[in-house]
PLY file of the C-alpha trace (Angstrom):
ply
format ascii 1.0
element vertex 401
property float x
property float y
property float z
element edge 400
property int vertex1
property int vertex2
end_header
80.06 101.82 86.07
81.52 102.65 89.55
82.17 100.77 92.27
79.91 100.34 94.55
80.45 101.23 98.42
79.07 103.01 101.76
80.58 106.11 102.45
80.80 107.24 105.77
78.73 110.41 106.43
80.42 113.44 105.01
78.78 115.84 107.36
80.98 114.39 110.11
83.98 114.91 107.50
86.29 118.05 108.41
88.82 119.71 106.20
91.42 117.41 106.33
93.88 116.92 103.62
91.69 119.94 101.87
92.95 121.47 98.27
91.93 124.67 97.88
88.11 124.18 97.31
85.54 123.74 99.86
82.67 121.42 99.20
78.95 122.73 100.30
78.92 123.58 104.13
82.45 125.17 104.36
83.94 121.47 104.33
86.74 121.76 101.59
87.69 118.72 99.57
90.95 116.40 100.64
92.96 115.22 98.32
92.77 112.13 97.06
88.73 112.76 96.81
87.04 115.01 93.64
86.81 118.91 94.48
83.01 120.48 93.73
82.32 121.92 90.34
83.53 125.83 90.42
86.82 124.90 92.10
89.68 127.60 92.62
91.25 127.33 89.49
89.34 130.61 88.60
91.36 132.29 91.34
94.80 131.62 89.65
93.81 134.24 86.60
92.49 136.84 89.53
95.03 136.62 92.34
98.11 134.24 92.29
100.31 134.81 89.60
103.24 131.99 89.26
106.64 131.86 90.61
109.13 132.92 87.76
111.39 129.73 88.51
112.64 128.18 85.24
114.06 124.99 86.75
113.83 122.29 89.39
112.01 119.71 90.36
108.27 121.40 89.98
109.32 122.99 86.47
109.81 119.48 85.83
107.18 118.01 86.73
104.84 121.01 85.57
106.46 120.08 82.21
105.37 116.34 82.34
101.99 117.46 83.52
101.58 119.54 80.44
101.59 116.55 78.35
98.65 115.07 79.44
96.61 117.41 81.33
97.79 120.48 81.05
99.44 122.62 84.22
99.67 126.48 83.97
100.57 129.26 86.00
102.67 127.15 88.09
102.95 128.92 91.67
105.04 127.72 95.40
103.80 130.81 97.17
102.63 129.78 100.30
99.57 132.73 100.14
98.17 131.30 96.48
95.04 130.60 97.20
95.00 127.24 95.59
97.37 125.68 97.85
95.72 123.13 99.98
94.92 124.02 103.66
94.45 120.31 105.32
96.72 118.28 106.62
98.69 117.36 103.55
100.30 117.51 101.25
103.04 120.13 103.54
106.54 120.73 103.16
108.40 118.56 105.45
106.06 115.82 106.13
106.22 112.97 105.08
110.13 113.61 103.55
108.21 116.72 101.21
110.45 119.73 100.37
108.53 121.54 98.18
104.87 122.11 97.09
103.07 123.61 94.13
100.00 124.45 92.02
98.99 124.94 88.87
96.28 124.79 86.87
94.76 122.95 83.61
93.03 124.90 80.78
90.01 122.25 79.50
88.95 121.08 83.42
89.41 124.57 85.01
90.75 122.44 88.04
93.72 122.67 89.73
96.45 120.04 90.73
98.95 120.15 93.62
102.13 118.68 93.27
104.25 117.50 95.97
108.16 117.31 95.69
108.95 114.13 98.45
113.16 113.56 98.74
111.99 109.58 99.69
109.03 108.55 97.44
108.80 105.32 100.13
108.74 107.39 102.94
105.72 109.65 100.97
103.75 106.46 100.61
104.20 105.58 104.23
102.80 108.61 105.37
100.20 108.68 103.12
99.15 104.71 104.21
99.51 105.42 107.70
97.15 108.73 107.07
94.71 106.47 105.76
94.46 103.52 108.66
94.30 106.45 110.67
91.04 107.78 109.08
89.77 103.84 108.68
90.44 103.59 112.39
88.51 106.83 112.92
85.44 105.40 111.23
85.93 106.89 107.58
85.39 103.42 106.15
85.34 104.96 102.65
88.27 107.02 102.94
90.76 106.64 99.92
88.86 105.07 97.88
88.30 107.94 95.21
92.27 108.42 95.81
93.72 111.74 94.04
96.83 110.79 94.96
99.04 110.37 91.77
102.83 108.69 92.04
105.62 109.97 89.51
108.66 110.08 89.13
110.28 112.25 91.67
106.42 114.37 92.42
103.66 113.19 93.40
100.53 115.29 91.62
96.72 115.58 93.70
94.51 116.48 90.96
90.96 117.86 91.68
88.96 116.45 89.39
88.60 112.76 88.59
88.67 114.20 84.75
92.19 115.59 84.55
93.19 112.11 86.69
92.06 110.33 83.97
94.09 112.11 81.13
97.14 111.92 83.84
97.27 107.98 84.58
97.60 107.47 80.53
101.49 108.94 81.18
103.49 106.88 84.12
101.63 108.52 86.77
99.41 105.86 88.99
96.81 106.48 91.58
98.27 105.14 95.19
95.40 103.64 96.92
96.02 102.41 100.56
92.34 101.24 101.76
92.29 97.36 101.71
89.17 97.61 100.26
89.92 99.40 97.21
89.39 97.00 93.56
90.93 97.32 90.32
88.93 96.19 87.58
89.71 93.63 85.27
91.94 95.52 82.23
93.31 98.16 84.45
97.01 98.14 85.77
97.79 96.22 89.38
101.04 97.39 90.17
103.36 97.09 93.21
103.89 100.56 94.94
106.86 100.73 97.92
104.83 100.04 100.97
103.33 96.74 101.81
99.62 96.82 101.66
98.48 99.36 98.93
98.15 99.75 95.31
99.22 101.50 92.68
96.74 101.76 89.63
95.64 103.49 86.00
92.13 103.31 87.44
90.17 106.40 88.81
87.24 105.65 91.03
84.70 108.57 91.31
80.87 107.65 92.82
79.51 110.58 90.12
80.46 107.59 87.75
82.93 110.77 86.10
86.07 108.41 86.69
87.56 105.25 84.64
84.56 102.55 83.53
84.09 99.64 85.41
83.63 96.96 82.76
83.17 94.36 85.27
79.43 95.17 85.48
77.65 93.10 83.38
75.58 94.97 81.35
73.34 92.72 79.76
69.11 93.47 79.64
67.71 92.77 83.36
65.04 90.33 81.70
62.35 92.96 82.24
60.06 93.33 79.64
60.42 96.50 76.86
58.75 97.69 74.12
60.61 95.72 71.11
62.39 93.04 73.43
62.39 89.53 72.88
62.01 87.90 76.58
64.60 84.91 75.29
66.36 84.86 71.60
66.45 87.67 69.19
63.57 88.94 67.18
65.80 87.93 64.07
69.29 88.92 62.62
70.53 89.04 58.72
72.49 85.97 57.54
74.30 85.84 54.19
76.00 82.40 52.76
79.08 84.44 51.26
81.07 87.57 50.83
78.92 88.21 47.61
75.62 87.63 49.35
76.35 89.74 51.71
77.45 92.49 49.59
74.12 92.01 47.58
71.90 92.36 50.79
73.42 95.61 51.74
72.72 96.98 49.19
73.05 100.60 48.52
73.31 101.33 52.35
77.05 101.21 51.66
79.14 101.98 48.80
79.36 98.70 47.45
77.78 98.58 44.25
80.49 100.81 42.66
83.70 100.75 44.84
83.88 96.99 45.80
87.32 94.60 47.08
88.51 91.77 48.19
91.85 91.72 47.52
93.60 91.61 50.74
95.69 94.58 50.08
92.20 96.66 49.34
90.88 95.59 52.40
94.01 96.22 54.61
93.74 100.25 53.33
92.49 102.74 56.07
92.37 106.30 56.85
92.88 108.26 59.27
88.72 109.22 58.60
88.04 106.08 58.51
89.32 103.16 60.57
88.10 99.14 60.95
86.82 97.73 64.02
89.38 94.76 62.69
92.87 94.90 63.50
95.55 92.27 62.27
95.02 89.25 61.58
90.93 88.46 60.88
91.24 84.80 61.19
92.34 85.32 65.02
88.75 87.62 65.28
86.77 84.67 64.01
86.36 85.95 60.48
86.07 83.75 57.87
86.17 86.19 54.98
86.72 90.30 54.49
85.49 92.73 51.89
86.23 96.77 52.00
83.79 98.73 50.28
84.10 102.32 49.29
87.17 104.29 47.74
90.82 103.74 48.61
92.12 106.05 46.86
92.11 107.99 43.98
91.61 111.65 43.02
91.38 112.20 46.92
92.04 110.71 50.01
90.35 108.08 50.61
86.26 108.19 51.93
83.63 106.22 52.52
85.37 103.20 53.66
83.03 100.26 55.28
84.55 96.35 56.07
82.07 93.52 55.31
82.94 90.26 57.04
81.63 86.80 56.76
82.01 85.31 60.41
82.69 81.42 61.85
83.06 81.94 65.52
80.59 85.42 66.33
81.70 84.92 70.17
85.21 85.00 69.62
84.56 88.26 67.27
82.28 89.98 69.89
84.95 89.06 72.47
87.41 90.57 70.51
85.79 93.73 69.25
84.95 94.22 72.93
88.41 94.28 74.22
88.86 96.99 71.06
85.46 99.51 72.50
86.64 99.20 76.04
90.37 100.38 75.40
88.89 103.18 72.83
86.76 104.06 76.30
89.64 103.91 78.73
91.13 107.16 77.31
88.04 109.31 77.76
85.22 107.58 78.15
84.36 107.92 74.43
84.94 106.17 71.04
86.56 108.18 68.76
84.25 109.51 65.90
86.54 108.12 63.45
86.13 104.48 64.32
83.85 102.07 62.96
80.81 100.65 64.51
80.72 96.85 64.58
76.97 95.75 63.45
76.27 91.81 63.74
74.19 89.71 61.75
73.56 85.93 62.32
76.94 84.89 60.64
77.60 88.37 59.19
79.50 91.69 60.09
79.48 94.96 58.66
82.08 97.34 59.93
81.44 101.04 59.36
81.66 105.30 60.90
79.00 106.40 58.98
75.81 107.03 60.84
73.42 107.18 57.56
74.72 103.83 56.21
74.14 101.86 59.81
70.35 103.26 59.39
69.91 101.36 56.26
71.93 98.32 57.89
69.28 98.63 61.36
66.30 98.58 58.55
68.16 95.15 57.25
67.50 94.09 61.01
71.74 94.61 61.92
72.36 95.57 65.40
75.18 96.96 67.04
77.20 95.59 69.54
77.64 97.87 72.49
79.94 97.39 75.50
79.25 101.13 77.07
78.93 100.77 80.96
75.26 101.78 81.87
73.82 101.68 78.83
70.54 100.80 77.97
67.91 102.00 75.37
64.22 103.55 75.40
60.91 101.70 74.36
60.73 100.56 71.06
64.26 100.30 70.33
65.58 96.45 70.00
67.60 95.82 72.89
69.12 92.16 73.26
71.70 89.93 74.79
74.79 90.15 73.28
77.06 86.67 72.82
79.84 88.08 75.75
78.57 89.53 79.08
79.02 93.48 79.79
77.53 93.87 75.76
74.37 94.16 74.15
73.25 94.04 70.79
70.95 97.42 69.83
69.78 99.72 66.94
69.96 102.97 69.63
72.44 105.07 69.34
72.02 108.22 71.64
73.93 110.18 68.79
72.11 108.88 66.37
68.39 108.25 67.25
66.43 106.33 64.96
63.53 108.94 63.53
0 1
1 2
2 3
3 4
4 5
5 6
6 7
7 8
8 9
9 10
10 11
11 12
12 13
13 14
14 15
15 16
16 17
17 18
18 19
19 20
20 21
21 22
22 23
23 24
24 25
25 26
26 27
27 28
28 29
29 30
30 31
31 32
32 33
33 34
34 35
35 36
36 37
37 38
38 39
39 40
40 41
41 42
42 43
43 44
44 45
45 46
46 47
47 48
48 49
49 50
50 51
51 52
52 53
53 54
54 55
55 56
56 57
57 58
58 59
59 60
60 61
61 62
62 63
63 64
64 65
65 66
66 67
67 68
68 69
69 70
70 71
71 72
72 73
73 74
74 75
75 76
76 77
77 78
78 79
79 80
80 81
81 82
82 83
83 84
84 85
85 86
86 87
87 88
88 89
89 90
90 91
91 92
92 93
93 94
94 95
95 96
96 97
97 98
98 99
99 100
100 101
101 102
102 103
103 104
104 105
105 106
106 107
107 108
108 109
109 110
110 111
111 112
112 113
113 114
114 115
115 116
116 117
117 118
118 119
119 120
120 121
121 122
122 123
123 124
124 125
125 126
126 127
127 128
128 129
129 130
130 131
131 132
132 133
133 134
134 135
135 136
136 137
137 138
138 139
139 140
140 141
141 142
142 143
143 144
144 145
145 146
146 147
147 148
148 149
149 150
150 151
151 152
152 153
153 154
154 155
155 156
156 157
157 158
158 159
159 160
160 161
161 162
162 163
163 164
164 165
165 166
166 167
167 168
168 169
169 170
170 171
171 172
172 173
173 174
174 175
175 176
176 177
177 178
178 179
179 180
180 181
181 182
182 183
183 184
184 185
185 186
186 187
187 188
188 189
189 190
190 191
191 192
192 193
193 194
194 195
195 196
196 197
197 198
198 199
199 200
200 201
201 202
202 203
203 204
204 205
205 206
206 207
207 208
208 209
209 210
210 211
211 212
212 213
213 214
214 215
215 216
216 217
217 218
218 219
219 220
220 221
221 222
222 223
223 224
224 225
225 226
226 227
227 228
228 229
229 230
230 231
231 232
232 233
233 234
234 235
235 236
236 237
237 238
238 239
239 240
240 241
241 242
242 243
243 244
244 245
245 246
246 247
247 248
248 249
249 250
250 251
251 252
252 253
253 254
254 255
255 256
256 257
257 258
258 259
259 260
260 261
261 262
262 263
263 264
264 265
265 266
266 267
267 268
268 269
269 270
270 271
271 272
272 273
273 274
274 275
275 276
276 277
277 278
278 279
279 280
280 281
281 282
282 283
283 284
284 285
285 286
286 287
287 288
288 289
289 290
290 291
291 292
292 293
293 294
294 295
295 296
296 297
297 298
298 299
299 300
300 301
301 302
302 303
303 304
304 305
305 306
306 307
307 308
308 309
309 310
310 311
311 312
312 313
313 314
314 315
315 316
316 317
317 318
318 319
319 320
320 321
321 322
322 323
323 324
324 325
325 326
326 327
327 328
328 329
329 330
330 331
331 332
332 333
333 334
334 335
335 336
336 337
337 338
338 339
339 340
340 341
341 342
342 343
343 344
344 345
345 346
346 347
347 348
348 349
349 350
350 351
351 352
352 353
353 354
354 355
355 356
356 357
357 358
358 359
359 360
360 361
361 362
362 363
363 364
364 365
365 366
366 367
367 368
368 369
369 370
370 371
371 372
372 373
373 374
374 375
375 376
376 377
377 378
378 379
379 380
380 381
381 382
382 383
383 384
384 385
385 386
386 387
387 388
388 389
389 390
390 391
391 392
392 393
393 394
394 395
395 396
396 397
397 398
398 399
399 400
């Protein structure tokens, strides 16, 4: 989820502080804000070829860029026509020598980097730029900041998309407008003027930028197809490890391939990996089980964690904390990662999407902390035991048939 806020109207908005695209009505798009889809980065292969420099301070930083979001066909000609044509970034303001572009590969968006010889002096420009436009009546004005601190450059990506893949280096979004927030689990850190921010969170309204997992995102209360007004239309419970095995069933690969030795359990792939890391006791689990093959003739496949649990609050807390930080990256789990499905006093931990269809006809549910998400009638849909979770058996992936 985004945060929510007014923005002054754009059609009073000029092109200030534009990069190289213009948004509908000839108004181009300032840094520090997202460009329109079908950006300039298409011009780089037909026009502007890059500078043949080898070194120096926008090699470098091209270099570090590369990493994480890609940056090709690096170009400090002042005629490219990616080079932004607003008010900054420029060559001597703000103690800037030089200025680039380049352009990344996945986004097809371009970033601007700006070579300042005083980073403090750069982010006292900037926050002075910014009252300015608050004074002006741009109440909104930095809050979707593209404006990306490093180490000797600053970078102005286009897209809230390659910002994203940049702020998982050392490179932090500078945001100067008092009434920008950082989320709880993002980075508050101390820029070198008084009065802004520097952060690993990327605001965009299009909800494109980091989640907001603030928001709670329990059911509203209003009444579904298949929702319980108060409670839970019933969950599985098992009294042990063994019960629980026998209750799955054959939705996992238990019968045959079946552990609790702690060493067994502790095994995982890089196919398959646990929702559980460390130490179980400190997730509120009482007792662990790993079903499936470890290893053998092959890797090993078809790995699933059962759990007995004491404390399901602390485990949904925890397991949480784990979805949201697989999210932070790129606002998706990764497809080798287990799904955590809750019982009463039960767990089952598991990637594969046909064995969580035998575990939702067992009445399991899963516990999802996506921002926004909720699910059609006549899927279960109910409160989870930590706020900004629910408990479901819809998974847009996966839709039950």
């Amino acid at each position: 989820m985004r945060i929510q806020r007014i923005l002054a109207t754009t059609a009073a908005l000029t092109c200030l502080a534009a990069l190289s695209a213009c948004k509908g009505g000839g108004q181009a798009a300032p840094p520090g804000e997202p460009a329109p889809s079908g950006s300039s980065a298409s011009s780089a292969s037909s026009g502007a070829a890059g500078d043949a420099a080898t070194e120096g301070p926008l090699v470098r930083a091209q270099q570090y860029l590369r990493e994480w979001a890609g940056c090709e066909n690096l170009s400090s000609k002042a005629d490219d026509p990616r080079m932004p044509r607003g008010d900054f970034p420029k060559a001597g303001q703000w103690s800037v020598t030089e200025i680039g572009v380049c352009s990344t590969t996945a986004e097809k968006s371009d970033i601007v980097i700006a070579v300042p010889k005083d980073t403090k002096a750069f982010q006292e420009g900037y926050k002075q730029y910014v009252m300015d436009r608050l004074k002006g009546g741009d109440a909104g004005y930095g809050h979707e900041s593209r404006v990306l601190i490093g180490k000797g450059f600053v970078a102005f990506p286009t897209t809230a998309t390659t910002a994203m893949k940049l702020v998982r280096s050392d490179l932090r979004v500078l945001v100067c407008n008092p009434g920008g927030q950082v989320p709880e689990g993002y980075k508050r850190e101390k820029p070198l003027v008084e009065g802004c921010g520097l952060t690993d969170f990327v605001s965009a309204e299009d909800g494109s930028g980091s989640p907001n997992f603030e928001t709670p995102q329990n059911p509203s209360g209003e009444e579904k197809l298949g929702q319980p007004k108060n409670g839970s239309l019933g969950l599985p419970r098992a009294g042990s490890i063994a019960e629980l095995r026998k209750l799955v069933g054959n939705s996992l690969d238990c019968p045959k391939n079946f552990s609790t030795d702690p060493e067994a359990v502790a095994i995982e792939s890089i196919d398959y990996q646990p929702v559980i890391k460390g130490n179980a006791l400190e997730w509120g689990v009482t007792g662990r089980a790993l079903c499936g093959q470890p290893a053998g003739e092959r890797r090993a496949h078809d790995l699933s964690w059962l759990d007995t649990v004491g404390d399901m609050k602390k485990l949904q807390t925890k397991a949480k904390a784990a979805q949201q930080a697989d999210l932070k990256d790129d606002g998706k789990l990764k497809a080798t990662g287990s799904l955590l499905l809750v019982g009463e006093n039960i767990a089952v931990e598991t990637n594969s999407p046909s064995s969580r269809f035998g575990l939702y006809q067992l009445q399991f549910l899963y516990l999802n902390c996506m921002p926004g998400f909720s699910a059609p009638s006549g899927y279960r849909l109910e409160k989870s035991q930590v706020e900004g979770c629910v408990l479901t058996n819809y998974e847009p992936d996966h839709p039950l048939d």
